[in-house]
C-alpha positions in Angstrom: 9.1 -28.1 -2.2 8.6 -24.8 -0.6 11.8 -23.1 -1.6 11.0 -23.0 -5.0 9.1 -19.9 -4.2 12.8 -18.7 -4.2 13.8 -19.4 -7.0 13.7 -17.0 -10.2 11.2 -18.0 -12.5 10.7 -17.4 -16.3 8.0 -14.3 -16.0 5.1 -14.2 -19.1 5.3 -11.0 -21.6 2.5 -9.3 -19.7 4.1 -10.0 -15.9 7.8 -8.8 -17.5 6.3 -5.4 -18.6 3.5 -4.3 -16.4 4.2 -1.6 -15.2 4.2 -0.3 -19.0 1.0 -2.7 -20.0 -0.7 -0.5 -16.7 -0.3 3.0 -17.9 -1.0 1.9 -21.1 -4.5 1.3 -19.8 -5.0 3.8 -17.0 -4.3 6.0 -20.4 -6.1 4.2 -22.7 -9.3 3.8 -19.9 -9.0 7.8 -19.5 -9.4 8.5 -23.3 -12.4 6.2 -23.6 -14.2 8.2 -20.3 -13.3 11.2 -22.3 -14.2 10.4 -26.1 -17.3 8.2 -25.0 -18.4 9.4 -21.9 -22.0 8.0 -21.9 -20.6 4.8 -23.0 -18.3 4.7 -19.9 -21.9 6.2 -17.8 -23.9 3.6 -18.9 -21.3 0.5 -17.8 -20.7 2.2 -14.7 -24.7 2.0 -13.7 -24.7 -1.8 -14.4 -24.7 -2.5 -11.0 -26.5 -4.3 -7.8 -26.3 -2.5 -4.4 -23.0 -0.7 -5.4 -21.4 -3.5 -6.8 -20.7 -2.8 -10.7 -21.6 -6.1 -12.6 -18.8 -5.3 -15.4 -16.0 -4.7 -12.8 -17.4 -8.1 -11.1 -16.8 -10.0 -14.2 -13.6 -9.0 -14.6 -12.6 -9.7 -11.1 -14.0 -13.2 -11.2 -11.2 -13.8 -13.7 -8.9 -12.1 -11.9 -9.6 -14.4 -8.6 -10.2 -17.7 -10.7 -7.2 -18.7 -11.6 -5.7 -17.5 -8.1 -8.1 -19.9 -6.4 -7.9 -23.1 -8.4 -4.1 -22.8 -8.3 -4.3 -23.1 -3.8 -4.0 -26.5 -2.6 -6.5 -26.5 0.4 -3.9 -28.6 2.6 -2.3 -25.7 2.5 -4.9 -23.2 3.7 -5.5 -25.8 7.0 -2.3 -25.1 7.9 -2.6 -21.4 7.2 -4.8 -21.7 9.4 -2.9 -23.1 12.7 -0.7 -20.4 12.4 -2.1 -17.5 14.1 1.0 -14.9 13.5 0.1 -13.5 10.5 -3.6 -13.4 11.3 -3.2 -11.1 14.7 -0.9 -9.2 12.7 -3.1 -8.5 10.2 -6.1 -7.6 12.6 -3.8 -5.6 14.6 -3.0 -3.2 11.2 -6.5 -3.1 10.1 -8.5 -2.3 13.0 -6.2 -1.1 15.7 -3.6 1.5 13.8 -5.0 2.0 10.0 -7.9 3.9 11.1 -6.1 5.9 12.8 -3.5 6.8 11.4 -5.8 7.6 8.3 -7.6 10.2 10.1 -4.2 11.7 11.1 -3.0 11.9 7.8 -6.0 12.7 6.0 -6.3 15.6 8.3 -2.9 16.5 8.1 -2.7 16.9 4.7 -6.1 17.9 3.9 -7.2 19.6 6.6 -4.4 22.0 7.4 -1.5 21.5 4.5 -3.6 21.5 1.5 -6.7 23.3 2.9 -6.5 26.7 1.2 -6.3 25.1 -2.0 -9.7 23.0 -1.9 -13.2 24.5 -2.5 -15.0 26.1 0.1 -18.5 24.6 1.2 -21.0 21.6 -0.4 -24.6 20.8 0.2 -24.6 17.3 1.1 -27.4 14.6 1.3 -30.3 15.6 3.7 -29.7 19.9 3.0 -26.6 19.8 5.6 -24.0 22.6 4.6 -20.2 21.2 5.4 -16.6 22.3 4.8 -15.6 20.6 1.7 -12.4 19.4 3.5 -14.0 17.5 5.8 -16.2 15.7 3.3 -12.9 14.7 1.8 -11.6 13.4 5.5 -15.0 11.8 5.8 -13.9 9.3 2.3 -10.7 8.8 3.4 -11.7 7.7 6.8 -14.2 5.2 5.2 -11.6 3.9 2.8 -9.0 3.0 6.1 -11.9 1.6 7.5 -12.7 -0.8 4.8 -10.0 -3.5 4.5 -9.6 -5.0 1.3 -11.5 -8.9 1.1 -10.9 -9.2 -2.9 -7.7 -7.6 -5.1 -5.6 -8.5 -1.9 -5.5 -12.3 -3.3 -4.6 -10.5 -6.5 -1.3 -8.7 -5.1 -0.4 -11.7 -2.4 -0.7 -14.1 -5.8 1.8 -11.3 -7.7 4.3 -11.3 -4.9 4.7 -14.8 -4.6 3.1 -15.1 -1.1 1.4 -17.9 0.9 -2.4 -18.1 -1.2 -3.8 -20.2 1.4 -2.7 -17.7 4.2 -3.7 -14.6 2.1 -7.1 -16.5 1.9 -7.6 -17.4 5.5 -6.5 -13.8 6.2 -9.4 -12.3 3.5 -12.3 -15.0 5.4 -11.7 -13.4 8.9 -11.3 -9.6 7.9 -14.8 -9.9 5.7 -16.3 -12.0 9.2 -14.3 -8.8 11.5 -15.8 -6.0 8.8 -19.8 -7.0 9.5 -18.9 -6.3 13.4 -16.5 -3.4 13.6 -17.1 -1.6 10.6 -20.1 0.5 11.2 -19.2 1.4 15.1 -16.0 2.1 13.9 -16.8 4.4 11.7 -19.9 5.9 13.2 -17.1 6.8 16.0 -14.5 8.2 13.5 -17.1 9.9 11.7 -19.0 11.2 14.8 -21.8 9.6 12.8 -24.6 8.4 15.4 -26.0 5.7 13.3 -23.7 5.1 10.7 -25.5 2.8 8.3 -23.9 -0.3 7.4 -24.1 -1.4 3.6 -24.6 -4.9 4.3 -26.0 -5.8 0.8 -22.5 -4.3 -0.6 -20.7 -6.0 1.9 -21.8 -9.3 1.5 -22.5 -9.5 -2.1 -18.9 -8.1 -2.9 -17.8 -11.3 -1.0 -19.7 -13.4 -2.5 -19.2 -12.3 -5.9 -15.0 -11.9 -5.8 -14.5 -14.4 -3.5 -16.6 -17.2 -2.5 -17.9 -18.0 -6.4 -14.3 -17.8 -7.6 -12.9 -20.4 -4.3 -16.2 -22.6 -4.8 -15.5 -23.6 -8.5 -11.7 -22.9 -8.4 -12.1 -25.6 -5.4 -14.2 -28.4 -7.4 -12.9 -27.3 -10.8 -9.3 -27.9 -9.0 -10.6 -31.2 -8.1 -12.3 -32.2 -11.0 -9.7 -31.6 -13.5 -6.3 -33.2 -11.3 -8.8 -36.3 -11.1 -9.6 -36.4 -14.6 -6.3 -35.3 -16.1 -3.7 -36.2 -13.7 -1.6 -33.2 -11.4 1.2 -32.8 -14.4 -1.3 -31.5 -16.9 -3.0 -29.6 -14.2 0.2 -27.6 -13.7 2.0 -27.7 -16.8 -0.8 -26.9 -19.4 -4.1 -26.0 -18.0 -2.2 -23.3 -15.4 0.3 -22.3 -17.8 -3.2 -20.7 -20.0 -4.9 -18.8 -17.1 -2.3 -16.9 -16.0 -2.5 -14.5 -19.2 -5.8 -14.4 -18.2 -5.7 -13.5 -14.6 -3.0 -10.2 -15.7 -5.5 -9.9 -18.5 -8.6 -9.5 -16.2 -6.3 -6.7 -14.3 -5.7 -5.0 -17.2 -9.0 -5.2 -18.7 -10.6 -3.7 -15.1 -7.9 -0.5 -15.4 -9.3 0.3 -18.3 -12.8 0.0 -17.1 -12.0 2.0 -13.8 -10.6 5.1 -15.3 -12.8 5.2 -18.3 -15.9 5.4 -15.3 -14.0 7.5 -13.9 -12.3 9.4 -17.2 -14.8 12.9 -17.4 -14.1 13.5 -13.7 -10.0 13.1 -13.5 -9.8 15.5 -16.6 -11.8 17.8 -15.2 -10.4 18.0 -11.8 -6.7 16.8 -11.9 -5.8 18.8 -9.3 -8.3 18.1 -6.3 -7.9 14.5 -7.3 -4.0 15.2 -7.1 -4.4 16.8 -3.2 -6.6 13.8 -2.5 -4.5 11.2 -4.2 -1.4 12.4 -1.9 -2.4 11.7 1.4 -4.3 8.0 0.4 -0.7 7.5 -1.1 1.4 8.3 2.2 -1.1 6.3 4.2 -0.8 3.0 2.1 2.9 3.2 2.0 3.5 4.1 5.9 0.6 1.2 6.7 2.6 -1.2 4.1 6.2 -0.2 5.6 4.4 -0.7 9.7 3.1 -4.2 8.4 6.0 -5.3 7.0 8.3 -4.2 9.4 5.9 -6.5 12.0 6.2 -9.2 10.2 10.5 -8.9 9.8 10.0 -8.9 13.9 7.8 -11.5 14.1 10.0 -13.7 12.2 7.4 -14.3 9.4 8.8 -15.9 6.4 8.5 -14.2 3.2 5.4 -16.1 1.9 3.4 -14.7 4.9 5.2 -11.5 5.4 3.8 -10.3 2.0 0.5 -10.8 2.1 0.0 -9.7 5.7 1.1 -6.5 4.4 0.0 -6.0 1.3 -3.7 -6.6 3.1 -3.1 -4.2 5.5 -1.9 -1.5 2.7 -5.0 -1.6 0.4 -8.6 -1.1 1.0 -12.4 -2.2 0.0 -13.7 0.5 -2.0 -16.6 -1.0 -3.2 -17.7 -1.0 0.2 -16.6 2.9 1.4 -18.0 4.6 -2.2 -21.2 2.5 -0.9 -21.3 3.8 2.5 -20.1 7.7 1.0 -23.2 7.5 -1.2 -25.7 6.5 1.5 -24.1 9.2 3.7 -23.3 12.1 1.6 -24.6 11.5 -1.7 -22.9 10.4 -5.4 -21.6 13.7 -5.5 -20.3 14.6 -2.4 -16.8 15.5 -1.7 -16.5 12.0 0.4 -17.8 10.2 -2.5 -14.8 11.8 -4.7 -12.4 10.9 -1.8 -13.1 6.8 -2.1 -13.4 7.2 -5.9 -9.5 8.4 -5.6 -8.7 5.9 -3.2 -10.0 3.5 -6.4 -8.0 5.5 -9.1 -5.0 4.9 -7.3 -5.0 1.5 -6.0 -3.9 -0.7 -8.5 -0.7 1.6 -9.5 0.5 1.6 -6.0 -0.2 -1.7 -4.8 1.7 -2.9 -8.0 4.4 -0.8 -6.7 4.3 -2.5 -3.3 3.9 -6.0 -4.7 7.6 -5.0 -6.3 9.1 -3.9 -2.8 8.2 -6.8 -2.1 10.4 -8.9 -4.7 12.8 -6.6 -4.0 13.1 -7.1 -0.3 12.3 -10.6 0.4 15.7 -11.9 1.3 15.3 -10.1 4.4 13.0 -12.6 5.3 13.7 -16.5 6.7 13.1 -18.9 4.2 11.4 -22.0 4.7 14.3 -24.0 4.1 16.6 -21.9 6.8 16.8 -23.9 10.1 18.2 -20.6 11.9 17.5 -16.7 11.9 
């Protein structure tokens, strides 16, 4: 039943037009920041080590309806094949890094330097280059692979859930190990501290509440109603609600986030360029792999698409305890969040676009 993946499917009002239905609220999200600023203020503090309790919600319906739609067979098998795995540990801990640093310093550190601000104060009295405080954000965003909206994009390209899942358990298991001494080495940070409460909690909250009651919901419901309702009614409802969630979190981020892009487009604009380059050469690197390893489609995607975006939760948590809320690293992850969703959405259609390049399931050669 596989190949059906193929096939062209019938897309919803909101999945034919989001692209439009997205700067509609990246828009709409940027007005509210500006016309009720303390509104958006207040929201934006509702939150627990870092983690911001509205932005949670909306996630948990985002990730909901992605989970109770995986049949857990098919995460075992995910699971005995280790390809896309070591692929996916290779990008994220072995070239991303690095290759963030590069371009980060590239761009910001030679190409673009005469056009940021001199010095900051940052937290502790320290007086740095405000370039490098920059570098600093971007390194922790390539640092912090994404454990959460990474479902999200796999689910939009039409990739393997259960792989995308098994893929999301061991980079959140390989992020409590490498991601401080990483960093601390990056950063030429001694004791870089490690925001475990973020870490975990973030986790918790987008993925293992949404896979423990997607899982027994899942269950409960095929039991009780029998697997044709489960897929012809009760899924045909929750994916409006899943693109809604999205949309609904847009507007969120960039009404947080509304005061500051109006009143520095153009430092957010030199940021935004390099964090763009790096998720689209990281994204191309992956997916090129993947087209060598002889991945199929399903797997391809998702193993790409994870390399490509990033955990901000967790590297505007670490910028804070490092630098402060208003340090020039903090401003560096908050761009990495401003442009996320636009460009993974644009790498989820590269996807679609490409994925005849791959083997099918159904092909016995190639």
């Amino acid at each position: 039943m596989e190949h059906i993946i193929y096939e062209e499917r019938r897309l919803s009002f909101f999945e034919k037009y989001l692209t439009g239905w997205v700067l509609l609220c990246i828009g709409l999200g940027i007005m509210l920041g500006k016309v009720f600023p303390q509104v958006a203020v207040t929201l934006d503090k509702i939150s627990i080590y870092q983690v911001s309790i509205p932005i949670a919600i909306c996630l948990f319906f985002m990730m909901y309806p992605i989970m109770v739609k995986i049949d857990f067979a098919e995460v075992i098998k995910a699971g005995k094949t280790p390809k896309p795995v070591i692929l996916t540990l290779v990008i994220n801990w072995c070239i991303k890094p690095f290759t963030m640093l590069a371009i980060a310093w590239l761009f910001l550190g030679l190409l673009f330097k005469g056009w940021l601000p001199g010095m900051e104060i940052v937290k502790g009295g320290a007086k740095v280059e405000l370039f490098r405080s920059y570098i600093a954000g971007c390194i922790l965003l390539g640092i912090a692979p994404c454990t959460a909206m990474v479902l999200i994009w796999g689910h939009l390209a039409k990739g393997n859930d259960g792989h995308t899942l098994v893929m999301v358990a061991i980079n959140s298991l390989t992020m409590l190990f490498l991601y401080a001494p990483l960093g601390g080495w990056l950063l030429g940070v001694n004791k870089m501290p490690i925001p475990w409460q973020t870490i975990v909690l973030s986790v918790v909250i987008y993925v293992g509440l949404p896979l423990l009651l997607g899982y027994y919901s899942r269950k409960w419901l095929i039991a009780k109603n029998g697997f044709k309702w489960f897929e012809e009614k009760f899924l045909h409802y929750l994916t409006p609600a899943s693109i809604g969630a999205l949309l609904l979190t847009l507007v969120l981020l960039f009404s947080f986030k509304g005061e500051l892009i109006i009143n520095q487009p153009q430092i957010i604009l030199l940021i935004a360029i390099p964090l763009f380059i790096q998720t689209c050469f990281i994204f191309a690197i992956s997916y090129c792999l993947a087209k060598w390893f002889k991945l199929p489609y399903r797997d391809a995607a998702p193993s790409a698409l994870i390399g490509a975006s990033n955990h901000f939760e967790v590297a505007i948590a670490t910028s804070t305890i490092l630098f402060g809320l208003s340090s020039g690293a903090s401003l560096a992850t908050v761009v990495g969040v401003l442009i996320e969703v636009p460009v993974m959405l644009m790498l989820v259609r590269v996807c679609f676009i490409t994925q005849d390049w791959f083997k099918k399931p159904e092909d016995k050669h190639g």
